[in-house]
MIRO-525842 format. One record per residue (C-alpha): residue in one letter; x, y, z. Coordinates in steps of 0.1 Angstrom, whole numbers, padded with zeros to 4 digits, always signed. Layout:
aXYZ
...
This chain:
x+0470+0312-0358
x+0476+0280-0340
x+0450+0260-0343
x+0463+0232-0321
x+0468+0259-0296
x+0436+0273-0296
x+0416+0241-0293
x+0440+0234-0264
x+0425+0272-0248
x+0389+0263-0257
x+0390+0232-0242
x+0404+0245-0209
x+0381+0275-0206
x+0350+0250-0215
x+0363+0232-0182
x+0368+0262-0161
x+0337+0270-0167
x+0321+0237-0154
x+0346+0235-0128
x+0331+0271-0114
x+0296+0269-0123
x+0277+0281-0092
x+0257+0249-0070
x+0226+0256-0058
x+0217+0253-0020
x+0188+0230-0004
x+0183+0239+0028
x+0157+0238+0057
x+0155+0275+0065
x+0122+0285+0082
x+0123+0320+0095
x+0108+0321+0129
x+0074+0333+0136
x+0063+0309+0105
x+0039+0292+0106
x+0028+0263+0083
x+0000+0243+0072
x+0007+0209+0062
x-0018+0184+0044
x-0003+0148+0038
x-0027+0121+0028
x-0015+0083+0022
x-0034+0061+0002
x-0027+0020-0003
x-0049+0005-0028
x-0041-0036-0025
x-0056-0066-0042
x-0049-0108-0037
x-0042-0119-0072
x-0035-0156-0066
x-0040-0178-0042
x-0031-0219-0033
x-0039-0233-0003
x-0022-0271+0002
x-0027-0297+0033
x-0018-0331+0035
x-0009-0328-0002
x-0046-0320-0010
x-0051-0285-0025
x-0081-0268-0011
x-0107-0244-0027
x-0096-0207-0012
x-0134-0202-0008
x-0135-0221+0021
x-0110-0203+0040
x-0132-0172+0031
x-0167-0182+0044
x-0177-0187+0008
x-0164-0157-0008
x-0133-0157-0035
x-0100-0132-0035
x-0114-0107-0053
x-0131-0099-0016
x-0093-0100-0004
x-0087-0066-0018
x-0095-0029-0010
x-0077+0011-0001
x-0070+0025+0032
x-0065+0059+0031
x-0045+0084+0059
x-0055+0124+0062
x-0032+0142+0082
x-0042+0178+0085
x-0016+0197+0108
x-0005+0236+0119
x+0035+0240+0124
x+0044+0272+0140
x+0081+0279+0144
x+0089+0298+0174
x+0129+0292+0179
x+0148+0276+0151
x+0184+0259+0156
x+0206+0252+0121
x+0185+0234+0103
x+0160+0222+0125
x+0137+0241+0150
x+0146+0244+0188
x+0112+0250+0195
x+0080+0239+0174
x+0047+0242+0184
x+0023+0211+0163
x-0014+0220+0164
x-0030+0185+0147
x-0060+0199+0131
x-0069+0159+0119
x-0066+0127+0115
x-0090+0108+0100
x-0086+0072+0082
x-0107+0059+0059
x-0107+0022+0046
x-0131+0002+0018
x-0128-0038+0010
x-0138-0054-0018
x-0168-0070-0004
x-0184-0034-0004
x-0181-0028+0029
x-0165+0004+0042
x-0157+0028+0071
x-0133+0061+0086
x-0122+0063+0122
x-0109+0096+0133
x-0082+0101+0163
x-0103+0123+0186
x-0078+0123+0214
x-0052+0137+0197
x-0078+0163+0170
x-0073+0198+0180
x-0042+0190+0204
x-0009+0214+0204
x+0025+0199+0210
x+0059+0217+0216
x+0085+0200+0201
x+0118+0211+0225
x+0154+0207+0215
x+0170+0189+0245
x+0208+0189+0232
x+0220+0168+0262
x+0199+0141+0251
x+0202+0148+0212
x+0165+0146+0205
x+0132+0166+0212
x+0113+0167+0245
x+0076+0166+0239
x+0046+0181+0261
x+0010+0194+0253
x+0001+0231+0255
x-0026+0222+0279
x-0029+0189+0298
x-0050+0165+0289
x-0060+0131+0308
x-0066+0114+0274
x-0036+0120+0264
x-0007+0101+0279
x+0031+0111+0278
x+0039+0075+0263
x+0017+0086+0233
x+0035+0116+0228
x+0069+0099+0225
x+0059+0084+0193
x+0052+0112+0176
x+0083+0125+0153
x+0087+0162+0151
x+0104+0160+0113
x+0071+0166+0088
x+0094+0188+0069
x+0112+0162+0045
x+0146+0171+0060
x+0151+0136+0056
x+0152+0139+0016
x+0179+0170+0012
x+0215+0166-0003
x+0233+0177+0031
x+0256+0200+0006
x+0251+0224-0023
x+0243+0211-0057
x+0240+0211-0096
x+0216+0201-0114
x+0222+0161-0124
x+0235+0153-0088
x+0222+0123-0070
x+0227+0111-0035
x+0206+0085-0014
x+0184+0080+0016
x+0179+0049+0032
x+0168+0028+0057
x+0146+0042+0086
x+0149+0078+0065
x+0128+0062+0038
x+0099+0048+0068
x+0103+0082+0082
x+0087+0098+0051
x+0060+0067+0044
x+0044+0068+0079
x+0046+0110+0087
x+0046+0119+0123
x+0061+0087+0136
x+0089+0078+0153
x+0093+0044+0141
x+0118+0033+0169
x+0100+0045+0197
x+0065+0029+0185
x+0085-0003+0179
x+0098+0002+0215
x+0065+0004+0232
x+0046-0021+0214
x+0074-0045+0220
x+0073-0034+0258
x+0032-0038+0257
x+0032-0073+0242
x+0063-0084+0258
x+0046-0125+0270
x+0025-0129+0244
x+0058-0121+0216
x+0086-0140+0222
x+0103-0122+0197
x+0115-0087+0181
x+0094-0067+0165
x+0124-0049+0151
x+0137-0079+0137
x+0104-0085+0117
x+0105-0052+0097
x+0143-0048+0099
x+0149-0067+0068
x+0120-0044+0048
x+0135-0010+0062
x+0173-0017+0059
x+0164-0028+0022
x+0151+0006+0015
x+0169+0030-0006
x+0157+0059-0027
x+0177+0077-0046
x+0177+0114-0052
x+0184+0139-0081
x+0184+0180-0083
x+0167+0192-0112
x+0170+0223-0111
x+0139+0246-0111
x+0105+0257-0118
x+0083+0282-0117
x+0044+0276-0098
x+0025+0308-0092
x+0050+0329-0094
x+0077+0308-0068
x+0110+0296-0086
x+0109+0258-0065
x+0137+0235-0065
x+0132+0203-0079
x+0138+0172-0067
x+0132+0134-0079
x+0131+0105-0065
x+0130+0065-0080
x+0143+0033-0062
x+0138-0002-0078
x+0123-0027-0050
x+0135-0060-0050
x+0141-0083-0016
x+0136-0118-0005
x+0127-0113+0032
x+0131-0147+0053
x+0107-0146+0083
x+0111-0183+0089
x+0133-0186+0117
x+0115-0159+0135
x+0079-0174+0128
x+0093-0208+0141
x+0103-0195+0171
x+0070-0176+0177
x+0052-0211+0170
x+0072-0230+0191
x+0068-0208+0221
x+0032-0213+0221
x+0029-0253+0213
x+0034-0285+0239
x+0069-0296+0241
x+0058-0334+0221
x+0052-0313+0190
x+0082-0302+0168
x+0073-0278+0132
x+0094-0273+0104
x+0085-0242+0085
x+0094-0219+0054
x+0087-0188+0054
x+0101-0167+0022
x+0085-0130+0010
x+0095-0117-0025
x+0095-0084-0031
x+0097-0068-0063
x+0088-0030-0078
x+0100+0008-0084
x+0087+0034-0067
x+0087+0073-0084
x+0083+0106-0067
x+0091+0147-0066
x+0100+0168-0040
x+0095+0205-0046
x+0113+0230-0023
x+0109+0269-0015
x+0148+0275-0013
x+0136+0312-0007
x+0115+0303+0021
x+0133+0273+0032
x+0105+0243+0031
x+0090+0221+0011
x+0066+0234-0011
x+0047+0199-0023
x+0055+0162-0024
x+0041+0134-0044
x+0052+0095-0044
x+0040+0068-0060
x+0053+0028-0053
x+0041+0002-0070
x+0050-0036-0058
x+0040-0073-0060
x+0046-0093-0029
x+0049-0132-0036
x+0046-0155-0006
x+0059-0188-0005
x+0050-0207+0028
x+0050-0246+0037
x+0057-0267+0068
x+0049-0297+0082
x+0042-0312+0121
x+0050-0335+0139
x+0030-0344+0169
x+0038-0377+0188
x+0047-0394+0155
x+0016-0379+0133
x+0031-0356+0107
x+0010-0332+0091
x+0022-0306+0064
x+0008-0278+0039
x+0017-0256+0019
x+0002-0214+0011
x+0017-0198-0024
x-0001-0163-0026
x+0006-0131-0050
x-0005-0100-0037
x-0003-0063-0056
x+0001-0028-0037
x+0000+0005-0050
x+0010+0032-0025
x+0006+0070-0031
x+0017+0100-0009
x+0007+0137-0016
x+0019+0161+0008
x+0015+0204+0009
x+0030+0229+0027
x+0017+0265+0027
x+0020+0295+0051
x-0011+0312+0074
């Protein structure tokens, strides 16, 4: 036999076989009529680690900016419940044309490390239904309540985003296991604040406080979002009660300086006489990794469960002096603060 020959034939069939193995498909496929409960909660847990305060060269005791207390009171968790009903009643390719959003709650709780503690819960929108319509004119959703409500306003409906399905976080093609791809910028904020549309609320709060902020909100948390980038990797499956769920994790490594000093200047110079003049530094550093899983019912088409976990230190660099009619004044703020973010979210049927 030849052996050089039959190395030659193994080697190709080994690579026919990879080259035909059989990809798996991710896809959003709700059948209509379902209906889905969906549980997310968010929870930030953050702490000031360090702290110096400098004016006029002097470094002052952080007490006194704190009525006495130290930066262990600077700390504390605020935590989101989101308790909603989906109910599919027309569905496009892949995404409903018509979704009908029951919002069971919304409740937030919050604790700070003085001891003190509290929850607020949205009653205006508890117990509301919303149909979600697929306007393809206008490439985007019309919203409206199932029954009106004077509490309610339409403005306050056009913030609300109809994706709580983590569409957001699927390949966009069939896949094997090992394949990565990425999401990014406003997909990533999509998935950290559920329910919003992050443009539109942008939009409206820029509109609201128009005169007394000279200056872009989008600009401000531009620079975090763009930097944003998770990426993504099939693998493969597993079996929970008796469902065979697609797999799929998620890890980014977080590190940005963000420079808000132009944009602060210009917010602080709107608002001073025309003798003054300041000269500022504003610099955020941004280092961490966050780690997640995105489970999938491919039979069912949604997502089964979610969990997420970022972990990040922010360092702050700040100092700036004034001039006012020849009397210059300066300071300086250097401050370390740690944030650990987690996300848990559920999808099951009724």
């Amino acid at each position: 036999m030849n052996t050089r020959f039959a190395f030659t034939g193994a080697t190709l069939a080994l690579g026919l076989v990879a080259f035909i193995q059989p990809k798996d498909a991710i896809t959003f496929a709700v059948a209509e009529g379902t209906t889905l409960n969906k549980e997310i909660s968010t929870t930030l847990e953050f702490s000031l680690d360090d702290l110096m305060i400098e004016v006029g060269g002097q470094e002052i005791d952080p007490s006194m900016m704190m009525d006495g207390g130290d930066i262990g009171d600077a700390s504390g968790s605020v935590e989101l419940l989101l308790d909603i009903t989906d109910e599919y009643l027309e569905m496009g390719k892949a995404r409903p044309n018509k979704l009908k959003r029951t919002i069971n709650s919304l409740n937030v709780e919050w604790e700070a490390g003085t001891g003190d503690s509290g929850s607020e819960t949205t009653d205006e929108l508890e117990g509301k239904a919303i149909t979600f319509t697929w306007d393809a004119e206008k490439n985007g959703y019309s919203r409206e309540l199932a029954e009106e409500d004077e509490d309610v306003k339409p403005e306050d409906l056009e913030m609300l985003a109809e994706d709580i399905d983590m569409r957001i976080l699927l390949p966009g093609k069939d896949v094997e296991v090992g394949d990565t791809w990425e999401v990014s910028g406003l997909a990533v904020a999509s998935i950290l604040l559920p329910g919003i549309d992050l443009e539109k609320a942008t939009a409206r709060a820029e509109e609201e406080m128009q005169e007394d902020l000279p200056v872009e909100l989008e600009e401000f948390y531009g620079g975090l979002v763009d930097g944003m980038t998770w990426t993504c990797t099939y693998a493969g499956t597993r079996e929970a009660d008796g469902v065979s769920l697609q797999v799929i994790t998620i890890e980014s490594e977080i590190e940005q300086n963000l420079d808000f000093s132009d944009l602060l200047l210009e917010l602080i110079e709107s608002n001073m006489p025309g003798e003054a003049s300041v000269d500022l530094s504003f610099v955020v550093e941004l280092a961490g990794e966050a780690n997640g899983e995105l489970l999938w019912n491919g039979k069912a088409g949604h997502f089964a469960a979610m969990d997420m976990e970022i972990e990040m230190v922010m360092v702050l660099n700040a100092e700036g002096s004034m001039d006012m009619q020849g009397m210059v004044q300066g300071g300086a703020i250097e401050a370390e603060a740690s944030m650990n973010l987690t996300r848990k979210a559920t999808a099951s049927t009724k």
